[in-house]
C-alpha positions as CSV (number, residue, x, y, z in Angstrom):
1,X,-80.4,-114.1,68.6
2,X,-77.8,-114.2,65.9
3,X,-74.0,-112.9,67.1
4,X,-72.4,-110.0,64.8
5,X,-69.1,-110.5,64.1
6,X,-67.7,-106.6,64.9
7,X,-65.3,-106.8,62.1
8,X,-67.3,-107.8,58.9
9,X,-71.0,-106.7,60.4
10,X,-70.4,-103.5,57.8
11,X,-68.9,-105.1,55.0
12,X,-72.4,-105.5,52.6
13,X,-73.9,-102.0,54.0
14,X,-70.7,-99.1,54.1
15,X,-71.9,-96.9,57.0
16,X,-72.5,-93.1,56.1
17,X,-68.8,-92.1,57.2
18,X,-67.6,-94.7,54.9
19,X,-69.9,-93.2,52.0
20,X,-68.6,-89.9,52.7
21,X,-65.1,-90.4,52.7
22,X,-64.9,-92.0,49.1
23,X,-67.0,-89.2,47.4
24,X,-64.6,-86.1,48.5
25,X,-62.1,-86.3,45.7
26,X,-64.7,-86.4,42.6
27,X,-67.4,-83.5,44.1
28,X,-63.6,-81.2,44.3
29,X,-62.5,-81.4,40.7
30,X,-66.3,-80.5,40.0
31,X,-66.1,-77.3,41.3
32,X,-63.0,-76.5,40.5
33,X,-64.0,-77.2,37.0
34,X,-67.6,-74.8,37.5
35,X,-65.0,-72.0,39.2
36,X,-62.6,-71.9,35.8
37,X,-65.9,-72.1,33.2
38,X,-67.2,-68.9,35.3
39,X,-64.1,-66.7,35.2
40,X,-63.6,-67.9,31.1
41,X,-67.1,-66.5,30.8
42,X,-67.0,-63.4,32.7
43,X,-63.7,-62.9,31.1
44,X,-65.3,-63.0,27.2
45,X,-68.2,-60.9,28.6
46,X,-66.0,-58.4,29.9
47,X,-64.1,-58.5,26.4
48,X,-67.2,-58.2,24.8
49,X,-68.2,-55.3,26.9
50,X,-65.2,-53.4,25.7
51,X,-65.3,-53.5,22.3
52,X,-68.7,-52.4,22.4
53,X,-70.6,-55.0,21.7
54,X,-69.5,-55.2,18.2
55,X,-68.7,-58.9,17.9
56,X,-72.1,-59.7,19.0
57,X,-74.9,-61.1,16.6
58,X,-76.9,-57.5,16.7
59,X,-73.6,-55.9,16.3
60,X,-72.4,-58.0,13.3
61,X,-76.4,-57.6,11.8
62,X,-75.7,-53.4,12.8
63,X,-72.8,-53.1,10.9
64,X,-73.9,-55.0,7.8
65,X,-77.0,-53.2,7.7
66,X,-75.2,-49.5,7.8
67,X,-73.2,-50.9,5.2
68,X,-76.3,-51.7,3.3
69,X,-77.2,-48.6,3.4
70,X,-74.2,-46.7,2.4
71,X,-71.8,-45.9,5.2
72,X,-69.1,-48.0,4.3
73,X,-69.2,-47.2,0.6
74,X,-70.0,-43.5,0.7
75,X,-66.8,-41.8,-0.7
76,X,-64.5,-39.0,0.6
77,X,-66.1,-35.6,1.3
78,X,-64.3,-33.5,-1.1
79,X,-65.2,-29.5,-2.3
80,X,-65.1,-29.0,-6.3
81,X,-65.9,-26.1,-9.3
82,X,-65.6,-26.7,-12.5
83,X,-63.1,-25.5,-15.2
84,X,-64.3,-22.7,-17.0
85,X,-63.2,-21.2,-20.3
86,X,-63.0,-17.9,-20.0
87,X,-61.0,-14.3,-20.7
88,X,-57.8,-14.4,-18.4
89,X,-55.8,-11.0,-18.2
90,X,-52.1,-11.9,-17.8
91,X,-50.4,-9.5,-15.5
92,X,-46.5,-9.3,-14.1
93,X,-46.5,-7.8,-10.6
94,X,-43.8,-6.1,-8.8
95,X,-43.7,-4.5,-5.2
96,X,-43.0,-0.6,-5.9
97,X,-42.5,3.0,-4.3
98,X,-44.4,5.8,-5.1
99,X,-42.2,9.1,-6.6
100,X,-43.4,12.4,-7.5
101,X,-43.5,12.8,-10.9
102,X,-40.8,16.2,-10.4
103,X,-40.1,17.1,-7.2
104,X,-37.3,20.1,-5.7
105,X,-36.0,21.1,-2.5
106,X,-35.7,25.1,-3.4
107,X,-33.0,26.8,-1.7
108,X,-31.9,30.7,-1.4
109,X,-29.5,31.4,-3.4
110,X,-28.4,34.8,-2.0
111,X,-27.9,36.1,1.4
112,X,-30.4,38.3,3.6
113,X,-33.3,38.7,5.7
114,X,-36.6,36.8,4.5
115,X,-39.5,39.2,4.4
116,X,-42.5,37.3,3.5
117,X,-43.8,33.5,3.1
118,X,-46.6,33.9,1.2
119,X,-48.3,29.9,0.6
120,X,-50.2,27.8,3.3
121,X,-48.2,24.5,4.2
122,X,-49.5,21.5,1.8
123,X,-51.2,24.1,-0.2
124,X,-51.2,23.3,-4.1
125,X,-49.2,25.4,-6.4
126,X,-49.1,26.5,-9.9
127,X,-46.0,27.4,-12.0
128,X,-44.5,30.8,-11.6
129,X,-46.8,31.3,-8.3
130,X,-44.6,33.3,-5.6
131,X,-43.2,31.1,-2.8
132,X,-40.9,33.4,-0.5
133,X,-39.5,36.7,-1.0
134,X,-35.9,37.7,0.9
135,X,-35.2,41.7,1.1
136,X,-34.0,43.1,-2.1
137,X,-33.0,46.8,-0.5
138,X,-29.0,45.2,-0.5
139,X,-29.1,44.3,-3.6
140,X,-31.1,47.5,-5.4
141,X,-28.2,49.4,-3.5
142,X,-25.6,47.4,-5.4
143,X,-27.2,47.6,-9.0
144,X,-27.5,51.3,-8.4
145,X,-23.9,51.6,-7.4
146,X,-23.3,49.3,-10.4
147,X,-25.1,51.2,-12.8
148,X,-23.1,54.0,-11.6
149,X,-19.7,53.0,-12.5
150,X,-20.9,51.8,-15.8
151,X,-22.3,55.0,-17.0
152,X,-19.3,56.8,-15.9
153,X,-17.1,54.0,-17.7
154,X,-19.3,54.9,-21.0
155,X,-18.6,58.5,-20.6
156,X,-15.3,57.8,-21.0
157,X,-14.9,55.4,-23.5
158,X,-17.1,57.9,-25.7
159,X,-14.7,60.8,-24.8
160,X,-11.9,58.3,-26.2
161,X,-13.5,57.1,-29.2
162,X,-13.6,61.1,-29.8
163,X,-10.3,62.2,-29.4
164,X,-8.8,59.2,-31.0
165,X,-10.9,60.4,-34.2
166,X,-9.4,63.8,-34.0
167,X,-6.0,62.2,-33.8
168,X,-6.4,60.0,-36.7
169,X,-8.1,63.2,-38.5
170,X,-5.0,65.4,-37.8
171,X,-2.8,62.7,-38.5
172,X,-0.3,64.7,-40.6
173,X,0.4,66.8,-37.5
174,X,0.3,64.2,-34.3
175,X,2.8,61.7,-33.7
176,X,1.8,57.9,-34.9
177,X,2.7,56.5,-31.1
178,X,0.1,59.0,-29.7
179,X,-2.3,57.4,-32.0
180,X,-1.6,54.0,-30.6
181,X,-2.0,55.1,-27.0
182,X,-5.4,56.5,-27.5
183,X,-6.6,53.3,-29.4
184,X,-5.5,51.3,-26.1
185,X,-6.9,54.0,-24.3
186,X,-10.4,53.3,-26.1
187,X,-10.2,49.6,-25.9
188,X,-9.0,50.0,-22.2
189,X,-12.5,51.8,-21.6
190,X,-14.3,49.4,-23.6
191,X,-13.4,46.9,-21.4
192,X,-14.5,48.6,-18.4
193,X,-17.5,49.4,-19.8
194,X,-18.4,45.4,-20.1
195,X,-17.0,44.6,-16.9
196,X,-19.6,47.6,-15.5
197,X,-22.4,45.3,-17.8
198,X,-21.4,42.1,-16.3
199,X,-22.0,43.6,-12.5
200,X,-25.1,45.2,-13.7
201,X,-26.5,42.3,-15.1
202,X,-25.2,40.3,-11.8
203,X,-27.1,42.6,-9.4
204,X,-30.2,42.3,-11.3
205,X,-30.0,38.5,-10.8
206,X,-29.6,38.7,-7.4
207,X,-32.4,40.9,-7.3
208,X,-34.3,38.1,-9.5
209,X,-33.1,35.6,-6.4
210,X,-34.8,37.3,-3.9
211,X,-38.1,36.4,-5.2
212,X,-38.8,32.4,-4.7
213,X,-41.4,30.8,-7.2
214,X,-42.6,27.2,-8.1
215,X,-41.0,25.9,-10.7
216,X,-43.7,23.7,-12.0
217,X,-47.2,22.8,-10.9
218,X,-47.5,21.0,-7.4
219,X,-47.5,20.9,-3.8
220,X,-45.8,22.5,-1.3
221,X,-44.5,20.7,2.0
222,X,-44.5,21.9,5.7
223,X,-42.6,25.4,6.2
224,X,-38.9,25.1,6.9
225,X,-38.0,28.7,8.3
226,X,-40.2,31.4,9.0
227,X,-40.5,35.1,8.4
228,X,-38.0,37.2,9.7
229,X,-35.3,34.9,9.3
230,X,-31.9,35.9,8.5
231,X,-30.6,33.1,6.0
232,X,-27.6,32.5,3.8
233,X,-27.4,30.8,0.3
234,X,-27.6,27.6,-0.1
235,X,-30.7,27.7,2.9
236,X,-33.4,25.4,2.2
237,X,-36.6,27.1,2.0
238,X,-39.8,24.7,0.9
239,X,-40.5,21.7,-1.0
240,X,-42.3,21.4,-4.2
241,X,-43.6,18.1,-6.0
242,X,-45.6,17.2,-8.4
243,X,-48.2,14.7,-7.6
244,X,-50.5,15.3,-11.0
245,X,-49.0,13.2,-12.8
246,X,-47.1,10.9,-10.4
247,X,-44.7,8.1,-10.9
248,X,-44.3,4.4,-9.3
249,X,-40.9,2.8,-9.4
250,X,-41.2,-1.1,-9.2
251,X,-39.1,-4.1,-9.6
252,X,-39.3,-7.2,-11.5
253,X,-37.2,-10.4,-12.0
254,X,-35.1,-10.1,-15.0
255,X,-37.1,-13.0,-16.6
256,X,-40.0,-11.0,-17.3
257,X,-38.0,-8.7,-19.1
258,X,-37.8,-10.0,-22.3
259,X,-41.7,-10.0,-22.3
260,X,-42.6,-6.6,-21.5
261,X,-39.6,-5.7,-24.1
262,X,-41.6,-7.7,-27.0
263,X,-44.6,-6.2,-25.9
264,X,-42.8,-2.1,-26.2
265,X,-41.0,-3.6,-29.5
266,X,-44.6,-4.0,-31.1
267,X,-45.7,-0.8,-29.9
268,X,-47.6,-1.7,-27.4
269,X,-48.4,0.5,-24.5
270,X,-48.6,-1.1,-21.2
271,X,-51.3,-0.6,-18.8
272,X,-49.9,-0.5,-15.0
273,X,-52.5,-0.7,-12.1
274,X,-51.1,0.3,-8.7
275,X,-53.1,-1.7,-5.8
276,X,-52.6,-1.3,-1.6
277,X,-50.5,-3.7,-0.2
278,X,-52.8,-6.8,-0.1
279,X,-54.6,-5.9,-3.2
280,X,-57.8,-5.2,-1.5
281,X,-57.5,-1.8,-3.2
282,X,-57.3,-0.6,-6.8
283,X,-55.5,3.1,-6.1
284,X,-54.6,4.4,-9.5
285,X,-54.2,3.0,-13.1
286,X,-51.8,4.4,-15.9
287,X,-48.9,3.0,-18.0
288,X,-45.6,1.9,-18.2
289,X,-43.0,4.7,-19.0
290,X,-39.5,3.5,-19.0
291,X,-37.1,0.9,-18.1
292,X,-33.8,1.3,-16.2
293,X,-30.5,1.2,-17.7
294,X,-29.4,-1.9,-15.6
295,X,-30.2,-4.7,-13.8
296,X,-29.5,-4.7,-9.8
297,X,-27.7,-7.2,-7.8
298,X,-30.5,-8.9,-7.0
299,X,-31.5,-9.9,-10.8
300,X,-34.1,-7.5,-11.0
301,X,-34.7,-4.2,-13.2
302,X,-36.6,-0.9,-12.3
303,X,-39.5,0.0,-14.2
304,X,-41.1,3.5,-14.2
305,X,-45.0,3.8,-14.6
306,X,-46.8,7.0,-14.5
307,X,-50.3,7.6,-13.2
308,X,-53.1,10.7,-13.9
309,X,-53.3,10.3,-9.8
310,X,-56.8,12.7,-10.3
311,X,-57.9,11.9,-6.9
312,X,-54.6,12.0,-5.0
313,X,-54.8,8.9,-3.4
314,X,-50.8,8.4,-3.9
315,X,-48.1,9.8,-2.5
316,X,-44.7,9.8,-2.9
317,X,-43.0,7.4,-0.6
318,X,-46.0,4.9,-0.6
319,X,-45.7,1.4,-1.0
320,X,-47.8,-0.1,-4.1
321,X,-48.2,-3.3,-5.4
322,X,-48.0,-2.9,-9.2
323,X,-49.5,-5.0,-12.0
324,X,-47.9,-4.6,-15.1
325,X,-51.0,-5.9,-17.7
326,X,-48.9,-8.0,-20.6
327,X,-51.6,-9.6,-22.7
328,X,-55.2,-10.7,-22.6
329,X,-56.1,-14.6,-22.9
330,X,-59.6,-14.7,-24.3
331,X,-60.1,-19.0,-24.4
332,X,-58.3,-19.7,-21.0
333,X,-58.9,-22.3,-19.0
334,X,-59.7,-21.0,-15.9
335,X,-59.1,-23.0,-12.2
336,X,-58.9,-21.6,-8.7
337,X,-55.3,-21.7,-7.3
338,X,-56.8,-23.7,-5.0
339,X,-56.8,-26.7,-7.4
340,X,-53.0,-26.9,-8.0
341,X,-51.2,-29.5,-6.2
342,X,-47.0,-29.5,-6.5
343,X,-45.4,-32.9,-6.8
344,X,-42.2,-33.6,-7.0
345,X,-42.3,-33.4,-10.9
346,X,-44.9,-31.9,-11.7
347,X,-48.2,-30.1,-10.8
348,X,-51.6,-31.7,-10.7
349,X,-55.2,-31.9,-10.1
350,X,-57.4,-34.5,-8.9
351,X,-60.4,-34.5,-11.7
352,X,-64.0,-35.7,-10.7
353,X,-65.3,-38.1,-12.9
354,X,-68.8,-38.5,-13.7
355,X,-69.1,-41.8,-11.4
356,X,-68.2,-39.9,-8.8
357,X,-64.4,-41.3,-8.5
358,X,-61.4,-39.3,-8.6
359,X,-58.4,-39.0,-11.2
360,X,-55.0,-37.4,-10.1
361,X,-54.1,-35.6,-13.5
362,X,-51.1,-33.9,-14.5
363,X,-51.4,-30.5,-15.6
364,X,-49.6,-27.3,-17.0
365,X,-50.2,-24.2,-16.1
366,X,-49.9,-21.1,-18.7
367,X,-46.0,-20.7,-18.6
368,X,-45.8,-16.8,-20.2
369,X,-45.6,-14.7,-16.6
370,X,-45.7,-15.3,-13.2
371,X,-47.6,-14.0,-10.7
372,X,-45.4,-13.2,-8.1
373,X,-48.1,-13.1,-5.1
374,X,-48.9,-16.4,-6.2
375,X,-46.9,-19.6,-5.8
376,X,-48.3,-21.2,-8.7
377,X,-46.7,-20.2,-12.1
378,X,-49.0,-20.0,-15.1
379,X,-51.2,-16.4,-15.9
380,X,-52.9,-15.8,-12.8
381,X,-55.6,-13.6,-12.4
382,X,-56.4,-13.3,-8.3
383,X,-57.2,-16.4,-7.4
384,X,-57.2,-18.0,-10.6
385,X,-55.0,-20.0,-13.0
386,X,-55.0,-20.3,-16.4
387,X,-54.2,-24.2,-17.8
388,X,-51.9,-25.0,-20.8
389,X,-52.9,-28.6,-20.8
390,X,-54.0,-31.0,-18.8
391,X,-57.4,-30.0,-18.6
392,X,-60.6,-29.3,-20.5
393,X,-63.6,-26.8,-19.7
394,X,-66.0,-28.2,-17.9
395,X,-64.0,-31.2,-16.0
396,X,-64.8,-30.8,-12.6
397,X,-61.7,-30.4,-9.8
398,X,-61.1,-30.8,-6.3
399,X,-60.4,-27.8,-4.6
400,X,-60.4,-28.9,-1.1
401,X,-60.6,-32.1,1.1
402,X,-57.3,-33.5,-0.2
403,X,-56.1,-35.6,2.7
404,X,-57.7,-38.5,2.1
405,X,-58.1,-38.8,-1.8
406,X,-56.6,-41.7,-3.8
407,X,-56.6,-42.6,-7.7
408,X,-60.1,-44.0,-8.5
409,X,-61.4,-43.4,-4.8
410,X,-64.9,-42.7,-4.6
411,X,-65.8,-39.1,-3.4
412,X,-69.2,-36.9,-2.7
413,X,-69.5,-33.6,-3.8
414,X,-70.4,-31.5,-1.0
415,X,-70.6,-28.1,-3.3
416,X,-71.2,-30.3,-6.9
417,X,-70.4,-26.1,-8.4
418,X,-69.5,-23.5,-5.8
419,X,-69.7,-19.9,-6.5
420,X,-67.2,-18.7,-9.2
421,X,-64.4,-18.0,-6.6
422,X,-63.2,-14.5,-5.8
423,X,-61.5,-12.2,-8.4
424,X,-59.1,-9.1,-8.3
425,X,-61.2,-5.8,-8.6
426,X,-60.2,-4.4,-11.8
């Protein structure tokens, strides 16, 4: 039986202790190695994850495809109508108060006790139509006593003219200064005589004053004073205006002046429209009647414009808007308002082409008037504006969906020729 030596017996066959030991270090930096790969890929997954899945294979394939078919390319949803050429009517406007065409306070203008009222409160009137009535018995009394004194006053001025005759008959016998007295005596009763006139013909007007009539066709205003009043001159009594015809008094800039001058200068009559105050309204429609003497502070001029006012729908003291018509445009070219865009230089329009892309274009509106319930100058018409240049009829513009537009981007007509937009009622 063979002897092992207990030190090298091992040596050619490592016992498993000995196999274990050596291995450790390389099966560590394994794992280690598996641990790192996992979290990197659970990381990118979770990357992936958020953003949606869009750098994935079927993502990438997704996207191409909607931009196959269209999405990516399809242009800017934009709203636009097409120029038209058409008849423009060129107004001024002015903001304006309504007046009565002649209007009067009427106030007594004696003293006394007022006896009858005889019209209804707003009731309409004619010329010469009794009003109010104020007791005449003081006044009859006075004529009377009046009347009096200047037939006694004749009497004797006839008795003088008399005996001065038989003086100047008997001249021979009676002394020349008793001549002279009786001619002062005659012209002394001549002038009482007159003086007797004058207070006749003064009672007889106050007689006329205690009767109160319209002076002119038109409507009376809510009573003042009442029957049985005791009043003194000067007392206001009723109110009289005249609505048929009835005046506006409006205000515009004194640039529009010269216009509306060249336009009288020709002999043109004006027509004027009075509208509510949003327009929403026609009220009335006449002409222009006069222009003030001067301009105001403010660079403005009043304007006077008189109106039939058949139905009574004004009133004076009612704010109008009022459109003074200048002229009549009959090739305009006709946009909505809408259109305009302001730069810093100059206004503008994006155009649609017909390959669907977009041109910003400079354009000039109509310079003769402005609107001035519009922002854009140029003849405006409601929601319209006329064009100068710029633009022909028929050229298609944007009228909304601006944001986003650029030169020569591609857009799609979501209403390729909306309704003809909205107009002022003429």
């Amino acid at each position: 039986m063979t002897k092992q030596d207990p030190a090298g017996s091992n040596k050619g066959n490592p016992t498993p202790d000995s196999v274990s030991t050596n291995s450790r270090p390389a099966t560590g930096h394994a794992l280690r190695w598996l641990v790192v790969t996992v979290m990197l890929a659970a990381a990118v997954a979770g990357y992936v994850y958020w953003r949606g899945g869009s750098t994935g294979p079927a993502a990438v394939a997704a996207g191409g495809g909607k931009s196959g078919a269209g999405g990516a390319g399809a242009g800017v949803p934009v709203v636009a109508v097409t120029a038209k050429a058409e008849e423009m009517l060129v107004y001024l406007s002015g903001l304006g108060n309504i007046t009565a065409y002649n209007a009067v306070t009427l106030q007594a203008r004696v003293s006394g006790e007022l006896i009858s009222v005889n019209y209804q409160e707003g009731q309409n009137v004619h010329k010469g139509d009794v009003l109010c009535k104020i007791d005449p018995r003081p006044f009859q009394a006075q004529l009377t006593q009046f009347q009096g004194a200047q037939d006694r006053d004749q009497a004797l001025l006839d008795n003088a003219k008399l005996q001065l005759q038989r003086y100047q008959d008997a001249k021979e016998a009676i002394p020349e200064q008793t001549i002279d007295t009786q001619k002062a005596l005659v012209l002394q009763d001549e002038g009482n005589v007159k003086t007797d006139q004058g207070q006749v013909e003064a009672a007889k007007l106050n007689l006329d004053y205690c009767v109160i009539t319209a002076p002119f066709d038109g409507r009376v205003g809510l009573r003042i004073v009442d029957e049985g009043t005791i009043i003194a001159a000067n007392t206001n009594l009723v109110t009289v205006a005249q609505l048929q015809p009835i005046s506006a008094v409006f205000n515009l800039p004194e640039d529009d002046i010269p216009l509306v001058q060249e336009k009288l200068a020709g002999g043109q009559k004006l027509t004027a429209t009075a509208y509510n105050r949003d327009f929403s309204k026609k009220l009335a429609e006449g002409e222009l009647l006069a222009l003030d003497n001067q301009m105001s502070s403010s660079g403005t001029l009043q304007l006077k414009a008189v109106f039939a006012n058949s139905d009574n729908l004004l009133f004076p003291g009612q704010f109008v808007n009022v459109r003074l018509l200048l002229e009549t445009d009959h090739a305009a070219v006709v946009i909505p308002n809408a259109a305009i865009q302001i730069g810093p230089q100059s206004s503008f329009v994006y155009v649609v082409k017909p390959d669907k892309t977009v041109e910003q274009r400079t354009v000039v509106p109509t310079p003769t008037a402005v609107d001035t319930q519009t922002l854009v100058a140029g003849h405006t018409e409601g929601e319209l504006v006329s064009i100068q240049s710029g633009l022909a009829a028929g050229e298609l513009v944007v009228t909304e969906g601006f944001d986003k537009l650029q030169q020569g981007g591609k857009v799609t007509v979501t209403q390729p020729d909306g309704a003809k937009p909205k107009t002022t009622t003429k």
